[in-house]
PDB file of N, CA, C and O in Angstrom:
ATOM      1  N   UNK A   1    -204.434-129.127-135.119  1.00  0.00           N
ATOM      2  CA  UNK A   1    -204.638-127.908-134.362  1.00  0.00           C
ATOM      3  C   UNK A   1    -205.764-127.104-135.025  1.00  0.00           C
ATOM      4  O   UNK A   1    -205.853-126.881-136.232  1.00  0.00           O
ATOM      5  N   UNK A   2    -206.536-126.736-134.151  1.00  0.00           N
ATOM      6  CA  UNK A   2    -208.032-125.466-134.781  1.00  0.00           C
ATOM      7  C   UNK A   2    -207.399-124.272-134.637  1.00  0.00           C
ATOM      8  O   UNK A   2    -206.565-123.950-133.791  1.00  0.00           O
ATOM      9  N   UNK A   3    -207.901-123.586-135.605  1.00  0.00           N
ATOM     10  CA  UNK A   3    -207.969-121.899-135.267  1.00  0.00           C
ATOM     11  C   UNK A   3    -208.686-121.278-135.912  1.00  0.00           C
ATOM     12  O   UNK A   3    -208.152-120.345-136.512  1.00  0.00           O
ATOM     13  N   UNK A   4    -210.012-121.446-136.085  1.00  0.00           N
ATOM     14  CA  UNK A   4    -210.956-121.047-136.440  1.00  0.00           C
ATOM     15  C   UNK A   4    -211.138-120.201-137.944  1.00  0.00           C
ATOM     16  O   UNK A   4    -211.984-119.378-138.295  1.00  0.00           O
ATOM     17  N   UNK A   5    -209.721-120.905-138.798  1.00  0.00           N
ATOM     18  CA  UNK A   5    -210.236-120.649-140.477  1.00  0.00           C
ATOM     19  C   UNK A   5    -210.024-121.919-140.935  1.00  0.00           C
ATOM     20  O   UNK A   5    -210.052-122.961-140.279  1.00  0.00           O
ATOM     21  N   UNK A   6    -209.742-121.722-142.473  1.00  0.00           N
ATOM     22  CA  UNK A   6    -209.592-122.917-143.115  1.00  0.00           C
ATOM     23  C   UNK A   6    -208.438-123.593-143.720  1.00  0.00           C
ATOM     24  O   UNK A   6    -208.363-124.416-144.633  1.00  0.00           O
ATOM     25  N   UNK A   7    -207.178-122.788-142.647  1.00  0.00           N
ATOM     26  CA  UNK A   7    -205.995-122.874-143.311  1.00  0.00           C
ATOM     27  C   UNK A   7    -205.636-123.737-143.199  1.00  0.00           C
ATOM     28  O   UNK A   7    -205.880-124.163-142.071  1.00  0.00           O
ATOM     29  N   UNK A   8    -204.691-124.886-144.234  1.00  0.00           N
ATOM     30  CA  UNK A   8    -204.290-125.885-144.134  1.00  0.00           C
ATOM     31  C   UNK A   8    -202.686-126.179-144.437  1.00  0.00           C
ATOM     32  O   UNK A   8    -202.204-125.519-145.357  1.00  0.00           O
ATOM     33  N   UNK A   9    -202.030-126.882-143.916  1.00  0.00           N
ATOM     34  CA  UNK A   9    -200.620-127.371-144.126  1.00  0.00           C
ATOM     35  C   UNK A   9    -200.352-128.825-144.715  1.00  0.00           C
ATOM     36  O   UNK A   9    -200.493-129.840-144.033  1.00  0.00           O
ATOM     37  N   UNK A  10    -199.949-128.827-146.059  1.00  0.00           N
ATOM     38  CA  UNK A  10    -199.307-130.464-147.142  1.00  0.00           C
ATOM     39  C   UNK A  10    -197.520-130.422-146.726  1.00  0.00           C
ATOM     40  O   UNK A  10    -196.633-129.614-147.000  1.00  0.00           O
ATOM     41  N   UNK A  11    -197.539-131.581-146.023  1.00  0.00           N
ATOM     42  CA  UNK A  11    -196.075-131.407-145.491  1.00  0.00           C
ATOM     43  C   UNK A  11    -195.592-132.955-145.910  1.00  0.00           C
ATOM     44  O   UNK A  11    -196.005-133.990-145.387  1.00  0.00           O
ATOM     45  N   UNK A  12    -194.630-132.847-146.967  1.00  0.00           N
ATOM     46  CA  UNK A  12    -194.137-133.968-147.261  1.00  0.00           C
ATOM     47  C   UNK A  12    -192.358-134.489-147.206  1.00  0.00           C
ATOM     48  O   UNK A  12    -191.462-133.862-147.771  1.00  0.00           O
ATOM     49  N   UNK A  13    -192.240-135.224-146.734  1.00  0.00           N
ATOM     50  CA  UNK A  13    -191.053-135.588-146.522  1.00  0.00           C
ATOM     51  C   UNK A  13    -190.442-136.945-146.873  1.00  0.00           C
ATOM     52  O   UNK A  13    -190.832-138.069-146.556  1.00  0.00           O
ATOM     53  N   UNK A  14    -189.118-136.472-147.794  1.00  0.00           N
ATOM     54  CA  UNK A  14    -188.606-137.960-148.558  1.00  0.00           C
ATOM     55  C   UNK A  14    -187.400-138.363-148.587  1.00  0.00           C
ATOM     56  O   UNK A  14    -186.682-137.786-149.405  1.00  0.00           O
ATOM     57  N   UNK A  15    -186.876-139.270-147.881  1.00  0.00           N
ATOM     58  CA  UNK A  15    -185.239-139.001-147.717  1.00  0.00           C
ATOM     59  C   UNK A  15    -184.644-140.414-148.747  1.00  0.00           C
ATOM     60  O   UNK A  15    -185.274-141.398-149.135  1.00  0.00           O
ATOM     61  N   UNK A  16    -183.352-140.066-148.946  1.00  0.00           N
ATOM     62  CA  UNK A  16    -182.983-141.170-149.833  1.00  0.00           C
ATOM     63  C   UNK A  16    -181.370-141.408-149.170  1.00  0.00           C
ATOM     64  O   UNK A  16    -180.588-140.722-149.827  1.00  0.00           O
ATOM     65  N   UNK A  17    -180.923-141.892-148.474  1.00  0.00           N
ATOM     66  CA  UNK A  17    -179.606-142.171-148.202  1.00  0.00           C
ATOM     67  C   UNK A  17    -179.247-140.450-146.961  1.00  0.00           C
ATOM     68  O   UNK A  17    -180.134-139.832-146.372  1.00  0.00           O
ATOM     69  N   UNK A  18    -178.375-140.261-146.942  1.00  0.00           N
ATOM     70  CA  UNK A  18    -178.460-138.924-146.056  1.00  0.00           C
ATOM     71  C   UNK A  18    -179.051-137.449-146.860  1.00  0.00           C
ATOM     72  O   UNK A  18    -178.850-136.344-146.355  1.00  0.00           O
ATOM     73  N   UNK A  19    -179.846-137.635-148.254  1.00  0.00           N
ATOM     74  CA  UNK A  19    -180.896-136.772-148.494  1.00  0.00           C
ATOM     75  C   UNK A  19    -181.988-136.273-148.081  1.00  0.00           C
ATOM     76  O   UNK A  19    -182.854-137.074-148.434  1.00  0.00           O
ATOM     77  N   UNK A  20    -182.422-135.498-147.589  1.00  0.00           N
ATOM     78  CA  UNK A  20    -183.836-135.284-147.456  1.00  0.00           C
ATOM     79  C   UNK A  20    -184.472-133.854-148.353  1.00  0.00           C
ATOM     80  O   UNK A  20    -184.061-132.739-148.676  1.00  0.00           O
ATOM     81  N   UNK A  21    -185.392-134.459-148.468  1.00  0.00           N
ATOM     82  CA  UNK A  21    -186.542-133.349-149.180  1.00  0.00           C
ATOM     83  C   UNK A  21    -187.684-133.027-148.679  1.00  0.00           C
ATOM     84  O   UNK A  21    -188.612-133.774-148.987  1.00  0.00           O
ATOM     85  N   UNK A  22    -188.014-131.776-147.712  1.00  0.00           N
ATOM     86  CA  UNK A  22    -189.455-131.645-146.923  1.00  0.00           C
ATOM     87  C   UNK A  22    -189.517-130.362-147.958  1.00  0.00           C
ATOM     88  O   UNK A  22    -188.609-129.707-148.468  1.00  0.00           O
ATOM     89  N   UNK A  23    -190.965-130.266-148.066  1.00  0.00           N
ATOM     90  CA  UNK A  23    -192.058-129.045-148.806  1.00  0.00           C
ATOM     91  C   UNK A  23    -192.834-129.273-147.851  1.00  0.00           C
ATOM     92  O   UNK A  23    -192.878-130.343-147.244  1.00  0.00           O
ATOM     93  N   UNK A  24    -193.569-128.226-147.606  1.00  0.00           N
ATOM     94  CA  UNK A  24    -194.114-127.757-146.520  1.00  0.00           C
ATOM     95  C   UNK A  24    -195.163-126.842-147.560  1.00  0.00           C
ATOM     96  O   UNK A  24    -194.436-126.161-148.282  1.00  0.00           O
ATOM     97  N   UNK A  25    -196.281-126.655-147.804  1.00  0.00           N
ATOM     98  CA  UNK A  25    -197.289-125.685-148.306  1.00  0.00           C
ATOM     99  C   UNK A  25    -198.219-125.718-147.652  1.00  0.00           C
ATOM    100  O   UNK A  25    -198.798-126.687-147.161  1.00  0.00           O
ATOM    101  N   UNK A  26    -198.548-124.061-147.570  1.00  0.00           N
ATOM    102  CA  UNK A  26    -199.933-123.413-147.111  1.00  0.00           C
ATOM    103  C   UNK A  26    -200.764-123.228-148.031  1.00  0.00           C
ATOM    104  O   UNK A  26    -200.479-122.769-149.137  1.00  0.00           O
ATOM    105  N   UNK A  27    -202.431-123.740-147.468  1.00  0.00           N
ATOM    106  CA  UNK A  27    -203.096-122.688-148.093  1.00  0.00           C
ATOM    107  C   UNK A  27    -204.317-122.283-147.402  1.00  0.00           C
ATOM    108  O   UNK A  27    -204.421-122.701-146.249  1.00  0.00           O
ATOM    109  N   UNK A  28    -205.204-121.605-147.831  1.00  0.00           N
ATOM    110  CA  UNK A  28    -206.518-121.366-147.274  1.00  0.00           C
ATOM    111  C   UNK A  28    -206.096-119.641-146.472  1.00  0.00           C
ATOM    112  O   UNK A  28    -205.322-118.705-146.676  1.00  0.00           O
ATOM    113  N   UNK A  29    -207.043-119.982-145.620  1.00  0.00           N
ATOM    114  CA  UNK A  29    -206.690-118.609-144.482  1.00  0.00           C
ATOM    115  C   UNK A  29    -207.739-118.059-144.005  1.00  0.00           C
ATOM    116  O   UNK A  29    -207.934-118.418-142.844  1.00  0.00           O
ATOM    117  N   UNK A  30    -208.978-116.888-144.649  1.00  0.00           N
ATOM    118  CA  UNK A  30    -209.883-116.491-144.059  1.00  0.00           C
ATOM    119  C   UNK A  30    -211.103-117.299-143.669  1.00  0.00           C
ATOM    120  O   UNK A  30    -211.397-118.367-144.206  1.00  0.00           O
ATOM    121  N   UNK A  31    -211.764-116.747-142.743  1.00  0.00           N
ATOM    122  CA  UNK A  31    -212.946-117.750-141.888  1.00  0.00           C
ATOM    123  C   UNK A  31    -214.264-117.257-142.538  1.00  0.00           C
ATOM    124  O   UNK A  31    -215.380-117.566-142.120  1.00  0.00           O
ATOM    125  N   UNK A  32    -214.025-116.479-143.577  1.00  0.00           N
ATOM    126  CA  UNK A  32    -215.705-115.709-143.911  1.00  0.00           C
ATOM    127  C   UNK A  32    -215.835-116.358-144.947  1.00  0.00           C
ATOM    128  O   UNK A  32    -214.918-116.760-145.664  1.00  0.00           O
ATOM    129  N   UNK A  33    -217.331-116.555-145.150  1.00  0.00           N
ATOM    130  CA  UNK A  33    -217.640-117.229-146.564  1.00  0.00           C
ATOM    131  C   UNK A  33    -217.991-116.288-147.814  1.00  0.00           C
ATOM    132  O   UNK A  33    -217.349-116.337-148.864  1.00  0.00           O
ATOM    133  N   UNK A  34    -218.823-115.626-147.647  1.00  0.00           N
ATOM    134  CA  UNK A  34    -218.346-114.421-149.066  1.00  0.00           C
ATOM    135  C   UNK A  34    -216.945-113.664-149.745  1.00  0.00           C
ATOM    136  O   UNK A  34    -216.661-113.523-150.934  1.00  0.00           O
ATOM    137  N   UNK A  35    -216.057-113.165-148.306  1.00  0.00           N
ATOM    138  CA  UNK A  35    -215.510-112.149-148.523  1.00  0.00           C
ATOM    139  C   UNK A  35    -213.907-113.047-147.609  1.00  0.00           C
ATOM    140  O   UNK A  35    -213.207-112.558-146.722  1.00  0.00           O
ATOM    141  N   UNK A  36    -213.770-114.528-148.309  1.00  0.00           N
ATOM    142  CA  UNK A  36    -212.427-114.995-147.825  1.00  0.00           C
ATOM    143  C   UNK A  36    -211.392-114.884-148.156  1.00  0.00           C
ATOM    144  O   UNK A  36    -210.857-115.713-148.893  1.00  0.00           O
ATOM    145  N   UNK A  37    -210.702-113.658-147.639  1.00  0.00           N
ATOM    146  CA  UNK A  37    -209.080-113.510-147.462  1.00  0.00           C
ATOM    147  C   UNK A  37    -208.725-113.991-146.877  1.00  0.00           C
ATOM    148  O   UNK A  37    -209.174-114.364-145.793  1.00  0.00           O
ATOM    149  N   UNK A  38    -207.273-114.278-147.608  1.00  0.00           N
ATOM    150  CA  UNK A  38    -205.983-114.639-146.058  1.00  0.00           C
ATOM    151  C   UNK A  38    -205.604-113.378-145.558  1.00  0.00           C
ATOM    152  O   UNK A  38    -205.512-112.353-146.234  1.00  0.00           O
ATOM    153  N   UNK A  39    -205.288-113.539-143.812  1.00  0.00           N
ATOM    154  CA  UNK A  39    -204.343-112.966-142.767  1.00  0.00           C
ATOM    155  C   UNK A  39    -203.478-113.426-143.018  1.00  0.00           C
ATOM    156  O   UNK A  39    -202.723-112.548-142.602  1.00  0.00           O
ATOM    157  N   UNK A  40    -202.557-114.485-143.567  1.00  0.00           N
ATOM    158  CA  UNK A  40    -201.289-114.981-143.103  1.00  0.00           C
ATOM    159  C   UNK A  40    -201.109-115.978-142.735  1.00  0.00           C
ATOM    160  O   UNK A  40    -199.953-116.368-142.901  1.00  0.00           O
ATOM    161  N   UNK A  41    -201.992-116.865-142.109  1.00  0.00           N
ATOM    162  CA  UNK A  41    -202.216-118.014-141.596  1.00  0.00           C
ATOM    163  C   UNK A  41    -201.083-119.142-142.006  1.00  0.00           C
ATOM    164  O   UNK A  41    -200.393-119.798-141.226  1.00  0.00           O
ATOM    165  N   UNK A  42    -201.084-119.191-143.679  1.00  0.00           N
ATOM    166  CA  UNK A  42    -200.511-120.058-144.434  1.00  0.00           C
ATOM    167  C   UNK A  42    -199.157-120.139-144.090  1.00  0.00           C
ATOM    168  O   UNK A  42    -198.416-121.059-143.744  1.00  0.00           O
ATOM    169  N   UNK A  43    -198.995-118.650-144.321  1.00  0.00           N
ATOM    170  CA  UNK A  43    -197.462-118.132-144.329  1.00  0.00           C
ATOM    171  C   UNK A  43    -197.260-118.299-142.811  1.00  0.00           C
ATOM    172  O   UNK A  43    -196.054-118.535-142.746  1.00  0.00           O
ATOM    173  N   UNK A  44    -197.712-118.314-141.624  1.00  0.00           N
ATOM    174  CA  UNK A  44    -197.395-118.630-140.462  1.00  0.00           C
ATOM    175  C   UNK A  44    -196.849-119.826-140.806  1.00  0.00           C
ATOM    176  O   UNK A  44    -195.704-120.019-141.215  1.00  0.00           O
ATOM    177  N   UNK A  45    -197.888-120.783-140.588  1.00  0.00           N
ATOM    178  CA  UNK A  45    -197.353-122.269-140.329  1.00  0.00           C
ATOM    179  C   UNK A  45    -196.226-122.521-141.414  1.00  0.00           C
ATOM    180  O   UNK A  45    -195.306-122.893-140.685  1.00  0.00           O
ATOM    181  N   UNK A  46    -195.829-122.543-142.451  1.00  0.00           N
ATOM    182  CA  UNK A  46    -195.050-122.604-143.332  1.00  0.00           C
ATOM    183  C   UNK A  46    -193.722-122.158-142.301  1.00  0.00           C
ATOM    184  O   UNK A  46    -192.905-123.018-141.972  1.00  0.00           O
ATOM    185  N   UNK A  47    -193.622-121.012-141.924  1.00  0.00           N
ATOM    186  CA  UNK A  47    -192.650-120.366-140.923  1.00  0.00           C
ATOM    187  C   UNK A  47    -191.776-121.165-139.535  1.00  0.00           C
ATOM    188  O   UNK A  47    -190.681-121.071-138.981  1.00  0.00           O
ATOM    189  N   UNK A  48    -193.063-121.994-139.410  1.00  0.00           N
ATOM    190  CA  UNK A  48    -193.178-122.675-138.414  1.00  0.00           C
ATOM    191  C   UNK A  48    -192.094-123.702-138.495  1.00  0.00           C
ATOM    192  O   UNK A  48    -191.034-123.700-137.870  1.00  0.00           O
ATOM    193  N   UNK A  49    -192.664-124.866-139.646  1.00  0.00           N
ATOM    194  CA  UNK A  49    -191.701-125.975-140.501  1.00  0.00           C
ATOM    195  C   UNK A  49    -190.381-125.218-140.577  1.00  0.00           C
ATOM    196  O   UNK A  49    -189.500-125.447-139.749  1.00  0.00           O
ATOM    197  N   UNK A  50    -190.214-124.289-141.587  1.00  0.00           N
ATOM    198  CA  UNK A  50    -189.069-123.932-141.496  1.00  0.00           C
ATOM    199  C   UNK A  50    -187.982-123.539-140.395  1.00  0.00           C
ATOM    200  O   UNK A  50    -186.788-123.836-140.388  1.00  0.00           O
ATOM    201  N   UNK A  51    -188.676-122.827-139.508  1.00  0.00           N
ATOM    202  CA  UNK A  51    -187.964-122.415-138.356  1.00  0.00           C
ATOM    203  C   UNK A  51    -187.341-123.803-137.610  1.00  0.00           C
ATOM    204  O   UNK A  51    -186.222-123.871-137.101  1.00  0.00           O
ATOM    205  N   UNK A  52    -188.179-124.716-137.662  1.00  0.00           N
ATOM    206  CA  UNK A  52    -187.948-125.963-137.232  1.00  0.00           C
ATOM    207  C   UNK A  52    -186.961-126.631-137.771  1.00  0.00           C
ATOM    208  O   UNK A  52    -186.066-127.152-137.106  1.00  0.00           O
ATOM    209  N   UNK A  53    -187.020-126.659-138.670  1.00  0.00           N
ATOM    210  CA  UNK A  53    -185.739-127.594-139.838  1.00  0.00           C
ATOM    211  C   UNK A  53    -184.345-126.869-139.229  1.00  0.00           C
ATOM    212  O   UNK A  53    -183.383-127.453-138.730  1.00  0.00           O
ATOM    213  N   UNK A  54    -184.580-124.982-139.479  1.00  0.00           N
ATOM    214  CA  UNK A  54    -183.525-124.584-138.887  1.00  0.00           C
ATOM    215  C   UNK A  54    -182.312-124.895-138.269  1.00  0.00           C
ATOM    216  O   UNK A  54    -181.126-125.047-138.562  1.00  0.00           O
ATOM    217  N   UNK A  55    -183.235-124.939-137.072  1.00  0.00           N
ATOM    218  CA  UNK A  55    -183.037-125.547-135.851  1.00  0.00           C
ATOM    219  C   UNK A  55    -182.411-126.606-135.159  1.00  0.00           C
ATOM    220  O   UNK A  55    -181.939-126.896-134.060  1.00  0.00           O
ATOM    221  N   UNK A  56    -182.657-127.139-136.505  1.00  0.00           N
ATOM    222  CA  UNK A  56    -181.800-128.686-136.369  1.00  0.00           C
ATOM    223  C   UNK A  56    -180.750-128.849-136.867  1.00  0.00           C
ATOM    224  O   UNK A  56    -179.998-129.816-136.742  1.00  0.00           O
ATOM    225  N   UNK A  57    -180.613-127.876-137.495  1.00  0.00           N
ATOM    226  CA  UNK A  57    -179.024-128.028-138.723  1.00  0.00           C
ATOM    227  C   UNK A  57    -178.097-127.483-137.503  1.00  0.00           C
ATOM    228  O   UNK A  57    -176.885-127.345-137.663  1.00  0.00           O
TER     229      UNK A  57
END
């Protein structure tokens, strides 16, 4: 998915018998090249995974 910064999502998932282990990390965020802050971006999608996992329990 685009959205015009550089935020990125490492989403790993490892199950061992009825274990599972997902990490989910953000990073990046602002679109300017001198002056790049994050909005939140990270912390969105991160939100996202989680809300999802939720969901399923």
């Amino acid at each position: 998915m685009r959205n015009g910064n550089r935020a990125s999502l490492s989403l790993t998932v490892v199950g061992s018998n009825s274990n599972i282990f997902i990490s989910a990390i953000g990073a990046g965020g602002g679109s300017g090249v001198f002056l790049s802050f994050s909005l939140g971006a990270e912390d969105n999608m991160v939100a996202i995974v989680q809300n999802s996992i939720e969901q399923m329990r």
